[in-house]
Structure formats: structure tokens, C-alpha cells
N, C-alpha and C positions, 0 to 999 in steps of 0.2 A: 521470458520477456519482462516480466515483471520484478524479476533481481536487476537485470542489467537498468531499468526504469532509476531504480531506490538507488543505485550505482553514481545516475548522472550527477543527485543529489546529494551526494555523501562523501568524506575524505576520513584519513586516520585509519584506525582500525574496523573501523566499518567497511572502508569502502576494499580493506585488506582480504578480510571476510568473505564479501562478498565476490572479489575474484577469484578465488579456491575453490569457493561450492559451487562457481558459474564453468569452472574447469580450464582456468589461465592459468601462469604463472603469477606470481606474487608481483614481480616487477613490469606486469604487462601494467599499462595506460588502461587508466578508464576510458578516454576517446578512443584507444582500438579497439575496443571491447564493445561500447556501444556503437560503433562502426558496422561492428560485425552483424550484430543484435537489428540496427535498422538497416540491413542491407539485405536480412535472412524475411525481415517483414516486408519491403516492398517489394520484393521476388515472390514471395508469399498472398499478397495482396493484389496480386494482376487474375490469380484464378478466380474466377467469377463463383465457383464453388465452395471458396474458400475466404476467408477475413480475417484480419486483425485489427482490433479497435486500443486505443488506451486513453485513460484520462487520469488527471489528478485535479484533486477537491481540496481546499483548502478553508476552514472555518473564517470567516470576515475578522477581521482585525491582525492577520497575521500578514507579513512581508515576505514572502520567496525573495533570496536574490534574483536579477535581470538574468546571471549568465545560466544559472537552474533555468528559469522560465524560458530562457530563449531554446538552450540545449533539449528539454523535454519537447517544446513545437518541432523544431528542426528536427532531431532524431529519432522521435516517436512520433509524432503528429498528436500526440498530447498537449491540448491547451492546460493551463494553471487555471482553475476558476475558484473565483472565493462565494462560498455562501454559507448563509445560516443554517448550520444542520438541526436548530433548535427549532427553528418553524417546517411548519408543515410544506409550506411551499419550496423552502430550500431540499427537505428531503425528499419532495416526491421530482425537482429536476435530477435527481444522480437518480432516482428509480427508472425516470423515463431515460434518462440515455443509456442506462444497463438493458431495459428493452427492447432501444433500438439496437443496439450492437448486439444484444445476443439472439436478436429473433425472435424475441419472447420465451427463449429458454433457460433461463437463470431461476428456476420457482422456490430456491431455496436460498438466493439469496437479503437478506435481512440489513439492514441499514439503524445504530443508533442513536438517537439523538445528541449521545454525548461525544460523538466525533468531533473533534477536530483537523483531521488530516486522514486522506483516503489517495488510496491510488487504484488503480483498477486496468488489467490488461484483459481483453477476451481474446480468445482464439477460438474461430469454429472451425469447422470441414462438413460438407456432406458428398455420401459418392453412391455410385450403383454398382453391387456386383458385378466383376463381369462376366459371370454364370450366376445370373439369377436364380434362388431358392422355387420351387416349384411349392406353390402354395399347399397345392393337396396334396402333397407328401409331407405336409408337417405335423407330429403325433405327440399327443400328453403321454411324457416319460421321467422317468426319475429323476433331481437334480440331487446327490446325496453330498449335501456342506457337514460339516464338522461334528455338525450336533443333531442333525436330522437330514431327512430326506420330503422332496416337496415334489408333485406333479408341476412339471412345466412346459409350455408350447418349446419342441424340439425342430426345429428345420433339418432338413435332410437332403442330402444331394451326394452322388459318385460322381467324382471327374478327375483331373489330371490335376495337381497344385504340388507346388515346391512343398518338402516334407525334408525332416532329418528325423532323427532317433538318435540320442545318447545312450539308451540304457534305461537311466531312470526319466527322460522328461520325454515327449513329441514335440516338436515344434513341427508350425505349417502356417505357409503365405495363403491367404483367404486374398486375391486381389479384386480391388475397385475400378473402374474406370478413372482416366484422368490422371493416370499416375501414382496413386493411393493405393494402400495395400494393410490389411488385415494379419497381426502375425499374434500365434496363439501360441500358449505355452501350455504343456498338461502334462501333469507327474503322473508315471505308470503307478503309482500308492494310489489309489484314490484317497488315504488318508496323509501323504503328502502333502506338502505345503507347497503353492506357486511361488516360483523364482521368479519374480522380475527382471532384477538386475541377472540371471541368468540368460535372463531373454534377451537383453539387449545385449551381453557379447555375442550371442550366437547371428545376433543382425550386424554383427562386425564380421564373421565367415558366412557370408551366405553362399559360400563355395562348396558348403558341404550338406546345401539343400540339393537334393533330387527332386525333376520332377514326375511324378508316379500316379498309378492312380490310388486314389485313397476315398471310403464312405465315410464320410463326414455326414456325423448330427451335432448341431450349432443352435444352444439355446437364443430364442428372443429375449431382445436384453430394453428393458425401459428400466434405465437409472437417473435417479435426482438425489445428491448427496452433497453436503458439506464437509469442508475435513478441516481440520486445524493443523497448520503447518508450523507451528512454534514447535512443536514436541519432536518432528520430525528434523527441523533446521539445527537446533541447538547442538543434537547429540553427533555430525556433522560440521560442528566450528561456527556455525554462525550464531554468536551470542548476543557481541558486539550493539546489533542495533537496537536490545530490547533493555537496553540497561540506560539509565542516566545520559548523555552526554553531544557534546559538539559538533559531534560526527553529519550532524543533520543540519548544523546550522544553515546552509542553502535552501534547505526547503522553507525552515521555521523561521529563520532569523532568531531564535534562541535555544539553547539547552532544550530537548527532548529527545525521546525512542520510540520506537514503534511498541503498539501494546500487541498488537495481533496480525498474522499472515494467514489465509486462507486460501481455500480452493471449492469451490460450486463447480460441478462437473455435472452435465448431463449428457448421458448416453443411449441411444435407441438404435435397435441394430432388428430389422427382418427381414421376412426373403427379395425383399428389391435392393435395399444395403443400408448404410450406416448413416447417420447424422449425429454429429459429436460436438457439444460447445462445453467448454474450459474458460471459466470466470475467475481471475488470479486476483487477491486482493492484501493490501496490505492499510492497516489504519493506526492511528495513536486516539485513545479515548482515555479522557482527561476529562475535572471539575471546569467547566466552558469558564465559571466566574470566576476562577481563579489564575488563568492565563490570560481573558479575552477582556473581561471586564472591566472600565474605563477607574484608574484611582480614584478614592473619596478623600478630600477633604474638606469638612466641615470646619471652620472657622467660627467655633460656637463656644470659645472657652480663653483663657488667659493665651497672648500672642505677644511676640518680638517683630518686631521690624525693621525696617532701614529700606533708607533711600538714597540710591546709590547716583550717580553722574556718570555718565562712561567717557566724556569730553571734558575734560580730564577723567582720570580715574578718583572718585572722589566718594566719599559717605557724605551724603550731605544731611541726613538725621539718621540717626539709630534713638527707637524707646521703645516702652512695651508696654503691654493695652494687660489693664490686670484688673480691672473693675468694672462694674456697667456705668459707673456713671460716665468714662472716660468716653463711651459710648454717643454720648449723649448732642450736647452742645459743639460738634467736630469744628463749626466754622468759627468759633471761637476761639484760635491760637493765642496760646501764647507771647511774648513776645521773642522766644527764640525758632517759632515755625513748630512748635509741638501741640500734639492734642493739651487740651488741661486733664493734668492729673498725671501723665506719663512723665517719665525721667530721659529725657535726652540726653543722649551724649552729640554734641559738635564732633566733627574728626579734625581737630588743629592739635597743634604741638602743646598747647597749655591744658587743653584738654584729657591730650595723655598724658602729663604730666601730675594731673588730681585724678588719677585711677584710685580706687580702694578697694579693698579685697574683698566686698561682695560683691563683685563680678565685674570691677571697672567704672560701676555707674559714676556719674557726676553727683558730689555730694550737693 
């Protein structure tokens, strides 16, 4: 959700990028694309069980174009909001609506002050078994990772559940209530590594799930983690938006990239069932003074001027202020309208005509 977001934003080879690793064709439309994306969230959004939230932050002083700001409302229900990420009160508004959207389950996600651009998609789900884990058949047993082995509360239950076997992995449907379903992958190695992406073909055949009976023990799971998804995206084609350039101008209104993509994921899974919320984030964190910060000019030293007519188009004085004392006595002109002490130049034709070549002035 949160690529197809950065998408509505973005043209060039960004927004190329980003269709690839969203899984279109290169010539598909960003409006079918985020069609698809805000069609998959408000079907998504009527389970009472289930949410999607999104928003975009923007640092004060910057412009989103109208047709970004409109397209992110309309097709995410994402507002554009600008605030200071540098006070405390600008940071703690993006805290509290991370809390409201995620239910209070975001605990590692972090916010810093030198943002200037955030985007943010939550996705929760919570479900119930449906064959509930029987609490007192749950027992302290081995959990053996890579590099050791740790006692952990094991939940336990035999019943019927879709199951496959290849050989080397098990897959099996754990289902929820409400349509939701649990699908697990485990390599007969236990010194194996989990396929993921193994898993998700096998949820493309689920023709050659049986349903059997099977004992299943199923660790409780309380996870709070943060991941950095630059390192994952890039190697994947998506470079594009982390480097220099234009691509972004809808959101910025000027030249920038995103510095950082993440993911806050919490997971708690026991014997009544799952609750799962997914924090998607993408931000650009930049010197705040150096894009946002209003120009200085101090007017505290030798200066040029001119005063121009725009009825007709006319100079009607050009001199230049090179001493304090010219400073001094202002209402005291000249008789040709100059401060005393500056070199006017008139703009008539006799005028250009006595240029000299230190820079034109009137001798």
C-alpha cells in the first residue's frame, strides 16, 4: 500500500520502478495501479476486524502539488498535512495518529526531528482461531534457532487442517475466523532456512493442500521489530527514489529522494488467535535550514540599485551606495533624484552614449 502511495506522487523512473516491484507491467498507468490498491483498501476496510489507515506529513514550508494532494485524499483517504517536525508539538501530532491507527501497537516505531517528508500506511487484522488452542495443553519446549536453543510457551492442539508436504518443507492452513487464515512453512532440516517466497507459490496451489489430521505445536509469538527496507528494495530495482531527483516533484515541489523505507511490524499469536499490525513508512530526512529556511539578506555593505517604471518600461535611476556617508542625509537629493555621493546613471540615449569602461557609470 505504501509503494502504490509514493506511486501517486512520483513520475520518470521512479514511478517505472516502482511499477515492477508493485508487479505491473512497465506500461501499466499509475491510476490503474492505484485503482487497484484503493479498491483492495476499501473492500478491506468494511471488516470491522480489520483497518487501513494512511497519511502523509509534509515539513511547513513545502508545496505538494493540488493534483498529489487531491489523488492521495481521493484514493487513499490520506490527507497532505504540513507541520513542524522540529517542535515537539508537530512530532507528537504524527505519534498520536500512529496510535490511533495502530491501536497502540506501533512501540517501536520512532519519529526524527529532521524529517521533512513522511508517509505512513498501517494495516492491522485481528482473528480468532477457529479451533481455539486449549490453554492447558500449552508446555515449555525447545525453540532450537540457528545458534541456540531457548524454552518457549508451545501451544498444542490435533485436529483436521489443510497440510501439504514436498519433501523438504510442511506447509499448513492454521484458519481464523472471518475469512483469515494462518499459513505456515517449516523445513524438514531443522537447520534449514524458511522459504518465504516458497510459501507464497504454494498459496498459488492450494490444490495440493489436504485436509488431514495433524498435532500441531505452535509457538506464542509477541513480536515488536523494525526492519529497514532500503537494503531489501534496491537489490530488487528499486533505486530510483533514493538518489537525487525530480521524480518527486508532486510531493516536494523541488528536487529530492527518499532517505529511508521501513517496516514496524507487531505480532502476537495464542491460543485464542492472532492480532497483527504492519506500520509501512517511507521518509526523506534532510538539514531542515537548508531547504525550509526563509533566504537572508542583510543589506549591510556596499549595494547597487535601480529604479525601474514598469509604465512604460523605463530605468528611471540606476547608482550605487558604496560609503556610509551616502547613508546619511537620504532626503537630501541631488539635483538629478540621487542620494549624495552615489553615481547615477539616467537611462536616455545621451546617457549611453558617455558609458566608460568602468562599468558604464556617468563620468
Amino acid at each position: 500500500m505504501l509503494l502504490s502511495l509514493l506511486l501517486a506522487g512520483s513520475s520518470g523512473q521512479t514511478a517505472e520502478q516502482l511499477r515492477l516491484v508493485l508487479g505491473f507491467e512497465a506500461n501499466t498507468s499509475s491510476g490503474d495501479i492505484i485503482r487497484a490498491y484503493s479498491s483492495l483498501e476499501k473492500n478491506w476496510g468494511l471488516r470491522p476486524e480489520a483497518g487501513i489507515a494512511n497519511s502523509i506529513w509534509l515539513q511547513e514550508g513545502f508545496h505538494p502539488s493540488a493534483a498529489f494532494a487531491n489523488a492521495a485524499m481521493r484514493d487513499f483517504a490520506a490527507p497532505v498535512q504540513l507541520v513542524d517536525f522540529r517542535s515537539d508539538f508537530g512530532t507528537s501530532r504524527v505519534a498520536s495518529w500512529v496510535r490511533r491507527a495502530t491501536k497502540g501497537d506501533a512501540p517501536t516505531f520512532r519519529l526524527s526531528k529532521q524529517t521533512i517528508f513522511l508517509a505512513l500506511s498501517v494495516l492491522r487484522m485481528s482473528g480468532v482461531w477457529d479451533n481455539a488452542f486449549d490453554r492447558s495443553d500449552t508446555r515449555k519446549l525447545t525453540f532450537k534457532s540457528f545458534t541456540r536453543s531457548v524454552p518457549v510457551s508451545m501451544m498444542r492442539q490435533s485436529a483436521r487442517f489443510n497440510y501439504f508436504d514436498s519433501g523438504r518443507y510442511q506447509y499448513i492452513e492454521v484458519p481464523l475466523k472471518d475469512g483469515f487464515s494462518m499459513f505456515v512453512s517449516l523445513p524438514r532440516d531443522p537447520k534449514g532456512h524458511p522459504n518465504s517466497a516458497a510459501l507464497l507459490q504454494q498459496l498459488e496451489q492450494q490444490n495440493r493442500f489436504k485436509n488431514v489430521q495433524v498435532d500441531l505445536s505452535f509457538p506464542r509469538l509477541d513480536i515488536a521489530e523494525h526492519t529497514d527496507l532500503v537494503k531489501s528494495l534496491e537489490p530488487i530495482g528499486l533505486n530510483a527514489p533514493f538518489s537525487s531527483t525530480q521524480d518527486f516533484w508532486p510531493i516536494f515541489g523541488r528536487p529530492s529522494a527518499l532517505s529511508d523505507v521501513f517496516q514496524d511490524i507487531s505480532l502476537h499469536a495464542d491460543e485464542r488467535g492472532v492480532k497483527a499490525t504492519v506500520l509501512s513508512g517511507a521518509s526523506t530526512i534532510q538539514t531542515i535550514q537548508s531547504l525550509v529556511r526563509p533566504i537572508e539578506m542583510n543589506v549591510n555593505h556596499p549595494f547597487a540599485f535601480a529604479l525601474l517604471s514598469n509604465r512604460p518600461r523605463l530605468v528611471v535611476l540606476q547608482g550605487e551606495i558604496i560609503n556610509v556617508k551616502m547613508l546619511g542625509a537620504q532626503t537630501a537629493a541631488g539635483r538629478q533624484g540621487a542620494l549624495p555621493g552615489c553615481r547615477p546613471w539616467l537611462h536616455n540615449a545621451a546617457s549611453r552614449n558617455r558609458r566608460t569602461q568602468d562599468g558604464g557609470r556617468k563620468a
